[in-house]
N, C-alpha and C positions, 0 to 999 in steps of 0.2 A: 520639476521632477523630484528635487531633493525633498520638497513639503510633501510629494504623496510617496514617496519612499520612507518619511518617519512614522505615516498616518499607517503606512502596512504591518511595519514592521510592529509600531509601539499598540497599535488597536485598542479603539476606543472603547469605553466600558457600552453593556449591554444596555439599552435604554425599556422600554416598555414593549418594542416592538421586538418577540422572538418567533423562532420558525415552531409552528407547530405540529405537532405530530401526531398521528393516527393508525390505529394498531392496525396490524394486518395477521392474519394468518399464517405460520409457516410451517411445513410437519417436514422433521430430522429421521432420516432412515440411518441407519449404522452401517457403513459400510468398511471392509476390512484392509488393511496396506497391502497384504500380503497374500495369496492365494492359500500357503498353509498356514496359514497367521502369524506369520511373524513378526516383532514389534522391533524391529531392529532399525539403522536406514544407516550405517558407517558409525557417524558418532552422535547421530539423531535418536532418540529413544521415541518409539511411537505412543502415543495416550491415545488416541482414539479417533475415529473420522465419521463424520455422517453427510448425507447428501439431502442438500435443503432444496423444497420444494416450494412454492406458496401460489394459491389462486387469485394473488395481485398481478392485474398485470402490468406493473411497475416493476415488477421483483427479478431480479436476473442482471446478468453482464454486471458484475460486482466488482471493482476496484479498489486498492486503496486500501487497507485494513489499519484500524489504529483500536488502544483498545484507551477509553474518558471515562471516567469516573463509572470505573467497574463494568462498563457495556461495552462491547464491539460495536465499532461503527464501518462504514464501508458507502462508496457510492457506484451509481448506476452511471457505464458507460455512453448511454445511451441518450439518458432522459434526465440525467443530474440529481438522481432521486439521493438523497439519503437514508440510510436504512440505519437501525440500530437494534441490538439484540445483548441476551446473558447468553454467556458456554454455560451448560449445566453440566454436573459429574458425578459418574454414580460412588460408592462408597471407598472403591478404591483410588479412586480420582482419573479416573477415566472418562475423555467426554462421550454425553451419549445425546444430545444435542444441546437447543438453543428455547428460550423462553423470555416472554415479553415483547415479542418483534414488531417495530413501530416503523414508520416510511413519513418523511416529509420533502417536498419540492423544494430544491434551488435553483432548477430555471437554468442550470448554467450548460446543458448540453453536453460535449462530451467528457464528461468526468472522469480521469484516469490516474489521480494521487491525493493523497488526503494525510493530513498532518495537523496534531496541533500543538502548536508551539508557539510562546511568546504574545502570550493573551489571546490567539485568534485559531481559526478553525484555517486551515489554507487548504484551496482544491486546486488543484492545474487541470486544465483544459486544452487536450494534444493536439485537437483541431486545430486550434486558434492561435495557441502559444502563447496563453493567457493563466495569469495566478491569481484566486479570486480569494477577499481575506473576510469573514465572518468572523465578528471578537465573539469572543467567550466568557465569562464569567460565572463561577460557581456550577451548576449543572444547566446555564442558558447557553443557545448560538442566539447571535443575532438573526432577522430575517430578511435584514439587507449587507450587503458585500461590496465591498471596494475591488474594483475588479483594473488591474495594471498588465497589460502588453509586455512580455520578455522581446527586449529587441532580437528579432532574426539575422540581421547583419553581421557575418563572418559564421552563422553557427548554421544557415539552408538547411532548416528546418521545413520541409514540407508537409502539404496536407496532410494530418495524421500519422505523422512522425515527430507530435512535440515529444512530452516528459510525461514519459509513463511511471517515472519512480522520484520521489520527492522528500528528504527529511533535512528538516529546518532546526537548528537550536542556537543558542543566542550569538555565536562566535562562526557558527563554520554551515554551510548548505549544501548538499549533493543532489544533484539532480540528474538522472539519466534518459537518454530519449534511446527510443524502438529502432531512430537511424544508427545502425550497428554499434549499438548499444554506446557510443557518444555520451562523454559525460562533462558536468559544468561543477568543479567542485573550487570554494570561493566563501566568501562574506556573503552575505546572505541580503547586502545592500545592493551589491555590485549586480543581483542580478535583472535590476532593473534601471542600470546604469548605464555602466560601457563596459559589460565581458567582456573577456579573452576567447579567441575561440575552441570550440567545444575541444576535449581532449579525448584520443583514442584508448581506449583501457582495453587491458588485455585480461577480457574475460575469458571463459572454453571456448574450442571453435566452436562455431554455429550457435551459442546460446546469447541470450539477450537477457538485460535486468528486467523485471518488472515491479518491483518493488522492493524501497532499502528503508529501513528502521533503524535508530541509533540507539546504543545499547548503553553505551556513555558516549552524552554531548559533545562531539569533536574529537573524540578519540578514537570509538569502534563503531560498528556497524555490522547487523546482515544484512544479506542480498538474497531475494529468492529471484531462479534465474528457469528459462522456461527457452525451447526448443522444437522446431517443428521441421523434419523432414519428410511426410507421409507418415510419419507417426509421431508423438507427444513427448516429450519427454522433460522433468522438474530438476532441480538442482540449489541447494544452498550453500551463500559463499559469506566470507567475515572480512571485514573491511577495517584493515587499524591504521591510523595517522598518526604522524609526527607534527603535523602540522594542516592548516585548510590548503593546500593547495597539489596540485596534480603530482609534483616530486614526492608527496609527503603522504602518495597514498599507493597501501599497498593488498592485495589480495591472496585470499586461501579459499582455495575452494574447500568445501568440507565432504559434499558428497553432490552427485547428478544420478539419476535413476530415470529407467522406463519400465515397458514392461518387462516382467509380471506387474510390476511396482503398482500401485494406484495414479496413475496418470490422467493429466489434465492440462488443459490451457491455465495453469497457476497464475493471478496475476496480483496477488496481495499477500502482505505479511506483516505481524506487529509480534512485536518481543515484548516479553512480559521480566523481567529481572529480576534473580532471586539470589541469594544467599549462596548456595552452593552452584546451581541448576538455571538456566535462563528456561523459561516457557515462550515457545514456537506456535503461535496459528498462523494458518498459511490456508488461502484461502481462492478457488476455481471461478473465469470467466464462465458463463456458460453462451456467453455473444446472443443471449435472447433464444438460443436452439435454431441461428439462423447460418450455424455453421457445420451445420454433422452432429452429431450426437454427442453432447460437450456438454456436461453437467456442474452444478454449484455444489462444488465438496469443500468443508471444511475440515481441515486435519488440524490434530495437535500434538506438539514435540516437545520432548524435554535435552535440554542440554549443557552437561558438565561443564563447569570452569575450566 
């Protein structure tokens, strides 16, 4: 176990064989936050939001957002598809969609966290409870994946209640599962070792993580956090540590909305880090449209130090 815990974590250079990609169509409608337009959201500044369509039918149930050398990438709940796309922005920097959209197969099923960190591409898989590691190199994935088993033992993880939110950096791992929002936060070895069992965090009532971004490696973190009582409702929260382990982590929520709000089954986010301002995409399940009328919105945020 300790030989394929180094081969994960250290990931081998990219050899000849990468995954290839194949453009697809996607067309970005513009859609507003706000009913009287307002760009506000607490201490979220709104840039802009569109709802992506494409006549693949691969394209949908989006997970996982990260943003690799300049592209958005994101995977399909579904079919393991990988997708990758540009934000475009018109002059004031506001997004007004996406250009370049390519789609390639990984075969891995249901894919619901996407990270890359520490040479490799990492996807979890909630079905399975499974972390599957694609190295990287320069702007290659590989097209084959070491694929390792998270032990279940002390952490009853059921069918489709693995780890819906995943960020990896070279010291500290968080990983959160959809079973009330249970989190595994730790060495980033350990999780394919002997964990600790899962720990209960005191997210809002009723909301759940779906996706955590580290904003600095083992210090902070967001969280975009998603709720459903008969009706939708999104929410981002910040995550800062003293240290990797469950005492050493602490939460603020920043803001939760519904409607009027632009609502959705959110289930992705990646932080972009800046100088004064962190940049926010945050990005909608649409479950395939095999759950009610639940669409692929991507919004973008700007957020003060």
């Amino acid at each position: 176990m300790n030989t394929l815990v180094i081969a994960l974590l250290l990931a081998a250079d990219v050899g000849t064989a990468s995954v290839e990609w194949k453009s697809i169509e996607v067309t970005s409608t513009p859609v507003g936050l706000l009913p009287d337009g307002g760009v506000k959201l607490d201490a979220l500044a709104f840039k802009g939001a569109v709802e992506l369509t494409s006549t693949a039918e691969t394209f949908g149930g989006l997970s996982g957002l990260r943003m690799w050398n300049g592209k958005l990438y994101a995977v399909a709940d579904k079919r393991g598809t990988l997708f990758r796309f540009a934000p475009t922005h018109d002059a004031k920097g506001n997004l007004t969609g996406v250009s370049g959209a390519e789609a390639t197969s990984l075969d891995i099923g249901d894919a619901e966290a996407l990270e890359f960190a520490n040479g490799a591409m990492w996807v979890s898989n909630e079905d399975s409870t499974t972390i599957s590691s694609f190295a990287v190199t320069k702007d290659q994935i590989s097209s084959s994946a070491t694929r390792a088993a998270m032990p279940t033992e002390g952490w009853n993880l059921a069918r489709n209640k693995g780890f819906e939110a995943i960020a990896i950096s070279k010291d500290c791992a968080l990983m959160f599962s959809e079973l009330s929002g249970m989190g595994f936060i730790g060495k980033p070895d350990a999780i394919f070792t002997a964990p600790p069992n899962l720990s209960a965090l005191a997210w809002p009532p009723d909301f759940s993580p779906t996706d955590v971004h580290w904003v600095t490696p083992g210090k902070s973190a967001l969280v975009v956090l998603r709720k459903f009582d008969g009706k939708a409702y999104g929410g981002i929260a910040r995550v800062t540590m003293s240290g990797c382990s469950p005492k050493d982590f602490k939460l603020q929520v920043l803001t939760t909305w519904g409607e009027p709000v632009l609502v959705d089954n959110y289930e992705a986010l990646v932080v972009v880090p800046g100088a004064k301002t962190d940049t926010l995409f945050v990005l909608s399940d649409d479950n395939f449209k095999s759950k009610g009328p639940q669409h692929t919105y991507l919004l973008e945020f700007s957020l003060a130090h």
